[in-house]
N, C-alpha and C positions, 0 to 999 in steps of 0.2 A: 471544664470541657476537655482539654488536654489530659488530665487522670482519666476521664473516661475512654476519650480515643484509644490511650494507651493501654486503659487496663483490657477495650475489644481487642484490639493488639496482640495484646498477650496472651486472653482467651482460644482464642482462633488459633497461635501458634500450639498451644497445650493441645489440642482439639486434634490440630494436624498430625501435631509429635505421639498420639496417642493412636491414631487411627494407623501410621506406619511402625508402632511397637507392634497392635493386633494383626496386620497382613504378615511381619516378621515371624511374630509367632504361630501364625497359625502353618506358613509356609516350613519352618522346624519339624513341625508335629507335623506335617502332613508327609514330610519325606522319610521318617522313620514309622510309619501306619503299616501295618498289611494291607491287601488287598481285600477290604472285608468292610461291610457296610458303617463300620466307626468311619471308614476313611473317606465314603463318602458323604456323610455327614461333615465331616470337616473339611472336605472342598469346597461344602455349600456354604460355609460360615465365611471360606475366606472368598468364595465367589459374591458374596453379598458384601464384605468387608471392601471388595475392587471396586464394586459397582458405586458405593456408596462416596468411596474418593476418587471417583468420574477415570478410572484406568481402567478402561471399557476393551483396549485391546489384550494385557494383560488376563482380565476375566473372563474374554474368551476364547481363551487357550485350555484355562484351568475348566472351563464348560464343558467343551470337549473332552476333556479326560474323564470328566466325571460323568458325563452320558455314555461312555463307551464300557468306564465300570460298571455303570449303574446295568446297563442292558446285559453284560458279563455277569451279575449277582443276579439278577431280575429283577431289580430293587427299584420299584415301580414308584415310589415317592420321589423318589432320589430324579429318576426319569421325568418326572410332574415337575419338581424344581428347576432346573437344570434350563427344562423348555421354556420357563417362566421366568427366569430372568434373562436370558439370550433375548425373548422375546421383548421387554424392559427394555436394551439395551441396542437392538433394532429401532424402538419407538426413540431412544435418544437421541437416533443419526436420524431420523425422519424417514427412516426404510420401511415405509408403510406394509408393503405384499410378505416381505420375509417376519414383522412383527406378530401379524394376523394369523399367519403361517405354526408361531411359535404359540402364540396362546393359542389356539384351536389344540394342538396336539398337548399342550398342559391340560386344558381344560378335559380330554376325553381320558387320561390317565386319574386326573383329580376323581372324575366321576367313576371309576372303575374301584378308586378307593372308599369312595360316600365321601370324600371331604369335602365339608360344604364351604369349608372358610378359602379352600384353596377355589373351589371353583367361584366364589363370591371374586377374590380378588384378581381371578383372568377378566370376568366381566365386566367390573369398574375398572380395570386398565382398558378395554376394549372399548368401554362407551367413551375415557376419556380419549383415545387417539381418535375415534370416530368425530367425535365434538370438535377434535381441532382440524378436520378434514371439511366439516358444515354439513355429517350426516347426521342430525341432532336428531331425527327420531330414532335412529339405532342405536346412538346415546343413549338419549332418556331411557329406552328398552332396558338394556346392560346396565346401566349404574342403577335403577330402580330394583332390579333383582338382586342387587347385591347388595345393596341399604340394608334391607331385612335381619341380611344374616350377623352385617361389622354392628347395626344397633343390639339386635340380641347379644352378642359378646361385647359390647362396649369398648370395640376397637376404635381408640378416638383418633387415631394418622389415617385408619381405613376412610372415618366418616367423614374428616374433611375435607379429604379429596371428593370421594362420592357425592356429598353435602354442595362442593364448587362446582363440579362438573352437574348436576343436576341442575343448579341454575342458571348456567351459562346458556345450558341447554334449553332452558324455560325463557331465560329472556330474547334467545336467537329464535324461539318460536310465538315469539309477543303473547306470551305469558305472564305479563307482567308481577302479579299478585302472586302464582307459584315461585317465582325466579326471587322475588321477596323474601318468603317464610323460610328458602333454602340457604338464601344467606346469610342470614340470621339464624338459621341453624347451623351453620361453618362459620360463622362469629363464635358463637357460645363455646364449638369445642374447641377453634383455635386459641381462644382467650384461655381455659382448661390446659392444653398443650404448652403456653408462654411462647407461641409462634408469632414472632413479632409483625415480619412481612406478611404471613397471611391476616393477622386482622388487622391491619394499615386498608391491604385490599377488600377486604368485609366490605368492612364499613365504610370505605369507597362506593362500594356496587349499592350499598346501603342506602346511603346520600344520592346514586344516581336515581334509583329506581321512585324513591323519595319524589325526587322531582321530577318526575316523568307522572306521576300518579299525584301531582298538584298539592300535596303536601308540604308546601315550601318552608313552614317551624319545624319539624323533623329532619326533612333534607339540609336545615341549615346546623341543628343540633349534630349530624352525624356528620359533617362536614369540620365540626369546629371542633369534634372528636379526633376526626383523621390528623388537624393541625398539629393536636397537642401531642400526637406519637410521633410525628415526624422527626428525624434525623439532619439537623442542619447541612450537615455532610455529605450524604447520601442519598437524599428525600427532595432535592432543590427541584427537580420538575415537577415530582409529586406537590410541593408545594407550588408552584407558579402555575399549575392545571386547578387548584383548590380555590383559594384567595380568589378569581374573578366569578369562579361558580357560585361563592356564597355572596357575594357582592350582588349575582343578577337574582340571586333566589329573594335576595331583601328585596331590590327595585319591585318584584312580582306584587308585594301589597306595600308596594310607596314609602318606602322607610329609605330616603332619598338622602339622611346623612348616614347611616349605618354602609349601604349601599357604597355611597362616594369613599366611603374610611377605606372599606376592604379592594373597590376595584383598583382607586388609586395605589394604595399598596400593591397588588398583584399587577399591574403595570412598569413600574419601578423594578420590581423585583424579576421579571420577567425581561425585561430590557438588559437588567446586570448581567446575568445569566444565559441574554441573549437565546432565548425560548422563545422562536417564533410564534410557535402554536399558541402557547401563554398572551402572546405581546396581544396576538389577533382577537381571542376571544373579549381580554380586556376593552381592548378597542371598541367593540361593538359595542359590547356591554355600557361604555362610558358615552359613550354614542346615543346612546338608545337612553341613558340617564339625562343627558341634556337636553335631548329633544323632549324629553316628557315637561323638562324645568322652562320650555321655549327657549332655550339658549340655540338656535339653531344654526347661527354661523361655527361654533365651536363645538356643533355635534356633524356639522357635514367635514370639518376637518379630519375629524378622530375617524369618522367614515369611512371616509377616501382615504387614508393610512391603510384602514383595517381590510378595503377592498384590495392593493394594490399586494398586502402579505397575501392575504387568500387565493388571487392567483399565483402567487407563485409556492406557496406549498400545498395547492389543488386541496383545503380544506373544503369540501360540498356544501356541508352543515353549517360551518359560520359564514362561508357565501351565501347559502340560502338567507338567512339574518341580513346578511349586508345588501342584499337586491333589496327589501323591505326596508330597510331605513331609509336607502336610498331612493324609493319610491314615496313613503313618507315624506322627508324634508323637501322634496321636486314640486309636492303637492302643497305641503307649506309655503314654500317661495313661490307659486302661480306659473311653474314649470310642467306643465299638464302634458307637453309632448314625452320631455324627459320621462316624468312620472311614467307616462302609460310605456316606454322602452323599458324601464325596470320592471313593469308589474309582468311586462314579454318574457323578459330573463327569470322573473323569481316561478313563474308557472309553469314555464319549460323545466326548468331545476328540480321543481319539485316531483314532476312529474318523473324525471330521469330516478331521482333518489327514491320515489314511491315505487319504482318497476323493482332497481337494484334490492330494495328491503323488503319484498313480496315474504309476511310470512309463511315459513316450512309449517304444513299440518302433522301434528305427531303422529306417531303410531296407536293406534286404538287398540289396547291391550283386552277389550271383555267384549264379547260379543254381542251385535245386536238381537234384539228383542222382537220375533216378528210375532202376531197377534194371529192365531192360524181362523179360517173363513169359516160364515156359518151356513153349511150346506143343504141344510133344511128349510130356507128360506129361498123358492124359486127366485123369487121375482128379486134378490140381489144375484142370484147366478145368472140370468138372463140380462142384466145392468154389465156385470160384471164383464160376461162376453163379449158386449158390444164396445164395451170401454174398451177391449186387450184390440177389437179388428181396427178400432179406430188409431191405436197406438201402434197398432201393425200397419197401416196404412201413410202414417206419419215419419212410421222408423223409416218406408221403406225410401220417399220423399227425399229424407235427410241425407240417405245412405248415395243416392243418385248425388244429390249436390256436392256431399264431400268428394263423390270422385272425380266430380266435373274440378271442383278450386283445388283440387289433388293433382289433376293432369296440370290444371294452369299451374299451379306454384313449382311444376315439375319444369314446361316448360321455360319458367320466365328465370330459373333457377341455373337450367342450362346455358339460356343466352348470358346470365349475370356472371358465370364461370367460365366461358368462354372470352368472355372479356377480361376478366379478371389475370387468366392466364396468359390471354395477348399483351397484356400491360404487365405483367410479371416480366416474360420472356426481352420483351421491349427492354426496362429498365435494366435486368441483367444483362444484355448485350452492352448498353452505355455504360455501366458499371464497369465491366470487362475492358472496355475500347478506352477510359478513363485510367486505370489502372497500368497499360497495356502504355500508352502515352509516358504516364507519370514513370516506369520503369525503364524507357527509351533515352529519355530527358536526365535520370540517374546515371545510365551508362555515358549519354553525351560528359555530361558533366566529370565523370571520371575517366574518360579518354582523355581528355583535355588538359585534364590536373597531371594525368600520366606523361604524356606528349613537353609539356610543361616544366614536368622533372626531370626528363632525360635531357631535352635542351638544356637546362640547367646545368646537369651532369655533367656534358660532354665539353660544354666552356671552363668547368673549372677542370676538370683534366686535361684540358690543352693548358690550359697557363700555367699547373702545377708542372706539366714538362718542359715547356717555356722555362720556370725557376729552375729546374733540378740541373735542365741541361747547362743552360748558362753557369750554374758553378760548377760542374762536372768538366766542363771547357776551358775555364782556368786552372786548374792544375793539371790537365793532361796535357797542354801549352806546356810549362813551367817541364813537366815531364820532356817533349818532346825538344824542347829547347835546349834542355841540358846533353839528351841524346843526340844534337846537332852538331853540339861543341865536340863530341867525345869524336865523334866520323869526325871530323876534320881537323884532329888533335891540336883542337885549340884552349885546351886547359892542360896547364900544367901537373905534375905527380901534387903539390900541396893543396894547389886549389883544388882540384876530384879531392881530397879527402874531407877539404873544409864543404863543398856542396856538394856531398852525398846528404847530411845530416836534412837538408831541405829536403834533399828527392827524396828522400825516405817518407817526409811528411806530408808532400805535394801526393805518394803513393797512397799512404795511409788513409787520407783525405778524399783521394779519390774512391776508395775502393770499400771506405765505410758508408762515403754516399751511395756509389752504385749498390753493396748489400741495402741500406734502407731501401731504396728505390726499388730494388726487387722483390723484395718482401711484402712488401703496402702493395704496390703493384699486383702480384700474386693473390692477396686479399681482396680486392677488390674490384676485380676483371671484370666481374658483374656489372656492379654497380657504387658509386662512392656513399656506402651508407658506411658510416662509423663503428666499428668492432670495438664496444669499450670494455674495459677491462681496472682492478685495482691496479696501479703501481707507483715503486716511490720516486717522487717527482725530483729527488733530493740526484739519487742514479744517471737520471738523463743531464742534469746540469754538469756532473762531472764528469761526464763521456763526451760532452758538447763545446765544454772548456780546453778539455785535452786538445782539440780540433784547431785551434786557435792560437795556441803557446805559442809557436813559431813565432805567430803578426803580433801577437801583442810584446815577445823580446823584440822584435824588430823597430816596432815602433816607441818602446821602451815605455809603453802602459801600464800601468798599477791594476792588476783585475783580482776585485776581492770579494771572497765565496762566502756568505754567510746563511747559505740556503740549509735547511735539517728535515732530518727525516720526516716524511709527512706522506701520505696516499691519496692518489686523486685518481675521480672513476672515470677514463674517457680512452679514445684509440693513441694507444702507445705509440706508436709509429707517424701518426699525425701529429703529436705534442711534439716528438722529435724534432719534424720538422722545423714548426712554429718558433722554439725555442733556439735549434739554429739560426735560423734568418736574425733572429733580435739581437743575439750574441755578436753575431758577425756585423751587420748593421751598427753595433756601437763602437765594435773595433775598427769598423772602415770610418766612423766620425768622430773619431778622439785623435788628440794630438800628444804629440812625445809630453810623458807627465801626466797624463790626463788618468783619471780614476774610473772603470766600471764595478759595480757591485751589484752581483747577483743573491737572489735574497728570495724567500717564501714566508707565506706566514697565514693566519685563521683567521676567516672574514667571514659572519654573520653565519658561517658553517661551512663555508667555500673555502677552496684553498686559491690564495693571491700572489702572486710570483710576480715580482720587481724587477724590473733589468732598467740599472740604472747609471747615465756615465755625465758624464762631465766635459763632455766634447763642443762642438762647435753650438748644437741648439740647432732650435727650426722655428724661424718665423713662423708670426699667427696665422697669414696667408697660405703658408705649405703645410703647416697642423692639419689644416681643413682638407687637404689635396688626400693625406696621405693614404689611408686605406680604399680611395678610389680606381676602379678597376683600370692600368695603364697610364696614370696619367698623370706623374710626378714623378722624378727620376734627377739625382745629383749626384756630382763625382766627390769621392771622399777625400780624405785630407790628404794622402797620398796619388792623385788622381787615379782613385778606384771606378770602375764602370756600374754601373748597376742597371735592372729591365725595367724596373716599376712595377714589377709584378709581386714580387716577394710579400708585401705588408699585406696586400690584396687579397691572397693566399691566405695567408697566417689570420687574415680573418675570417674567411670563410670555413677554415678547418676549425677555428675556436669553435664557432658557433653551430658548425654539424655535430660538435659535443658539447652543445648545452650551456656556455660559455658564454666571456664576452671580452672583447679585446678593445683597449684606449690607450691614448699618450699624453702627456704633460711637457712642454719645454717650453725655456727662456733663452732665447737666442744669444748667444758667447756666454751663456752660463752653462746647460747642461739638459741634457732628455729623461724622461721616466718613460718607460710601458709596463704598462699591467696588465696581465690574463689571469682574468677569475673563471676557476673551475669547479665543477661539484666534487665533492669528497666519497656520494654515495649515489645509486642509482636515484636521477629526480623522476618524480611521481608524475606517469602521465596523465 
């Protein structure tokens, strides 16, 4: 089975590979043509070559050209073609008015040449779009006159179209026994052709018609036909629609284990496949086997299965079946109310599905036969007379009544439209006013989300200046202090030169925070949404450390950088921050000796930044306080001040860029924090 998949596989690729060598070549050869009827002969080859590998917009381009030559040359065949496959090619989009359009004006150039083969094949195109419309007598009309001419030349792709569409058309006008012999005659030539799908479907129609004309050893022979050509692969509903039809054709003369073989297989097989339609018919069918064997609890199950699919894929046909069983077995069990509720449903049903199948009467192609009067005989003209005053007396009777139920049905017609339109107009308003609601309710709800985020907003921008300000005020203290000493020359020339080297730093400090501060600021006037951007995380730890030299020789701290180059996607100017506060924070909690170590490194695709020291610790109880807004705050081992703000901050800035900010310590051992950040824009 695998050799054969593979070797269709293969087939088909050749097929394809061959049909875009002939569009290539013919597209060469037609760009080097004159402008002279070879050329449009060879439009039409590669117009047929488009059509055929379904590049229908491609083909009608190259259509165009070659109608504008063709009328340019007067090359009126060329004109016939041209309009005959556009028109082809309409019928594929289902563009009915411009198809009909197109073969009319083939067919009047066809006839202006005598070609009969050409007008034969507007007409068997015309009857088949009609058929697929349900104008089957203007069908039948058009593919009938064109049989004639594809049988006289033994055009066997003409006749088997021709050959389908005449029987479709024969069975949609309960034709039965025509709708037969036509398909059996589109069997023969497609069998002739090696057209696989169409005699799959033959002999399908073959079997159905079979059993519709009670033939049930036929319709089961041509059924057990269609099996054996099946496609495991390709064929699986075709087969799960087969399997229960031949199952019910045996049960028709009592062959109740042949019957049970094939339905219970197309059960099964239907169920795998999960084929409702399949599942339902089976159903009934096995349904309808039990009750014949009196198994009748085991037939009102498979029943009531088969009822409860048919509502829901509005099968008519195997409902109608299933009211019947169902009124059967009601009457079996001594359920005479139920009974007669089903026999209410199956005879309304039936009747519903008898109006919908009204057969179409065809068109009468030969005219009738009138028998002309014998005028020599008085006494029938004097019969005759009296016959037409009495039939003129009755026309005229009739002609009164129809205008009287004329007016009624006008009147009763008007009141039923007038209602119709008051309950139209009705429903549209509630619709409207529902709508109208449901769009209020939308804005409420994003006013609210709005209102929501700004409150939000405006709290972390007060406490972000709350932090900023707070260390901005220690060193301009430190600044102004030393500027107090100098007014009231209370430092000596050695000591001004030994603290300059601070004020320089206490300057530097200040006025690197006031540039951030201004800058973020400037950015964000609006509103605090996050400007993120690539940069390396590696830069801000070394501009953030420099900040710090001073307190950590002072305190005579070991702080050691083992951070590298690496890029993280988020607002530069907020990391800044974040990363100060932690920095500073370890140096205000480490004691003379103590070790910090700043450090980065690749987590699950994140980048994870360590700031990690060796200082006093923080109990389990202040762990849990710390990134809470305000509400934990300790003086450091120098008795350093702090707001309680800072950590608060630093978390909330983590996490407007996607982040996420925690801590580890053991109290008089040492602290860890980590900020993990994305490396690349995260997917919203």
């Amino acid at each position: 089975m695998k050799r054969l998949i593979t070797l269709a596989v293969f087939c088909s690729s050749l097929l394809c590979f061959a049909q875009t060598n002939e569009i290539d070549s013919l597209t060469i050869q037609l760009a080097y043509q004159k402008q002279d009827s070879a050329k449009v002969d060879t439009s039409l080859l590669l117009v047929k070559a488009l059509y055929t590998s379904k590049n229908y917009k491609k083909a009608l381009l190259y259509i165009d050209q070659t109608e504008r030559l063709s009328k340019f040359l007067n090359h009126t065949k060329g004109i016939a073609d041209v309009n005959y496959y556009k028109a082809l090619i309409y019928a594929q989009k289902d563009d009915y008015y411009n198809a009909i359009d197109g073969y009319n004006r083939s067919r009047k150039y066809y006839s202006q040449l005598g070609d009969t083969l050409g007008i034969a094949k507007v007409n068997n195109s015309i009857g088949l779009i009609e058929i697929k419309r349900g104008n089957y007598s203007v069908g039948l009309e058009n593919s009938l006159s064109a049989i004639k001419t594809f049988e006289s030349r033994n055009l066997k792709a003409e006749l088997s179209s021709a050959y389908n569409n005449l029987a479709e058309a024969y069975y949609k006008t309960y034709q039965v026994d025509k709708a037969l012999e036509f398909n059996i005659k589109a069997l023969k030539v497609r069998e002739q052709l090696r057209d696989s799908i169409g005699i799959k479907r033959s002999t399908r129609n073959i079997a159905l018609l079979y059993s519709e004309r009670k033939e049930h050893r036929k319709a089961i022979e041509y059924y057990e036909k269609v099996l054996k050509l099946l496609n495991p692969n390709t064929d699986q509903t075709l087969k799960g629609e087969i399997l229960p039809r031949i199952g019910a054709e045996y049960l028709r003369f009592k062959d109740y284990d042949k019957a049970a073989e094939y339905l219970v297989e197309g059960l099964k097989f239907n169920r795998n496949i999960k084929n409702e339609d399949g599942v339902l018919r089976a159903l009934n069918a096995i349904g309808e086997l039990n009750l014949q064997q009196k198994k009748t609890k085991l037939a009102e199950l498979q029943v009531n299965e088969a009822y409860a699919i048919a509502l829901k894929i509005d099968n008519k046909p195997e409902l109608l079946k299933n009211y019947r069983l169902h009124k059967e077995i009601d009457s079996i069990n001594g359920k005479f109310r139920n009974a007669f509720f089903w026999q209410g449903k199956y005879f309304n049903l039936k009747r519903e599905l008898d109006k919908e199948n009204q057969p179409i009467v065809p068109v009468i192609t030969e005219p009738i036969k009138v028998e002309p009067l014998n005028t020599n005989n008085d006494f029938n003209s004097i019969a005759i007379k009296e016959k037409n005053k009495e039939n003129e007396i009755t026309f005229k009777r009739l002609k009164a009544i129809s205008y009287i139920l004329g007016a009624a049905f006008l009147i009763v017609s008007t009141i039923l439209l007038l209602i119709y339109l008051k309950r139209k107009n009705t429903l549209k308003f509630n619709k409207e006013l529902r709508e109208k609601n449901l769009k209020i309710e939308y804005q409420n709800k994003e006013l609210a989300k709005q209102a929501s985020h700004l409150e939000e907003v405006n709290h972390v921008k007060d406490r972000l200046f709350s932090i900023v300000s707070h260390d901005l005020k220690d060193s301009i203290s430190s600044i102004k202090g030393f500027i107090d000493l100098l007014k009231e020359d209370g430092l000596s020339r050695e000591e001004f030169y030994e603290l300059v080297p601070e004020l320089s730093e206490n300057a530097d400090s200040a006025s690197q925070l006031l540039f951030n501060l201004l800058n973020w600021s400037k950015s964000q006037m609006q509103n605090l949404e996050p400007k993120p951007d690539l940069f390396n995380i590696q830069d801000v730890f070394k501009d953030k450390i420099s900040l710090v030299e001073q307190k950590v020789e002072q305190k005579r701290i070991v702080l050691i950088d083992e951070s590298h180059r690496d890029f993280v996607y988020a607002d530069k100017s907020m990391i800044e921050i974040v990363i100060q506060n932690l920095i500073t924070n370890a140096v205000k909690f480490t004691r003379v000796g103590d070790v910090i170590t700043v450090s980065n490194s690749d987590h699950d695709g994140k980048c994870l930044i360590c700031i990690e020291d060796t200082g006093v610790g923080i109990s389990r109880e202040n762990l849990d306080k710390l990134f809470q807004s305000g509400t934990f705050s300790t003086r450091g081992t120098e008795n350093e001040k702090g707001t309680g703000l800072g950590l608060t901050i630093c978390k909330e800035l983590v996490e407007l860029n996607k982040g996420r900010i925690w801590a580890e310590s053991t109290l008089n051992v040492g602290t860890k924090f980590y900020v993990e950040l994305p490396k690349i824009k995260p997917v919203q």
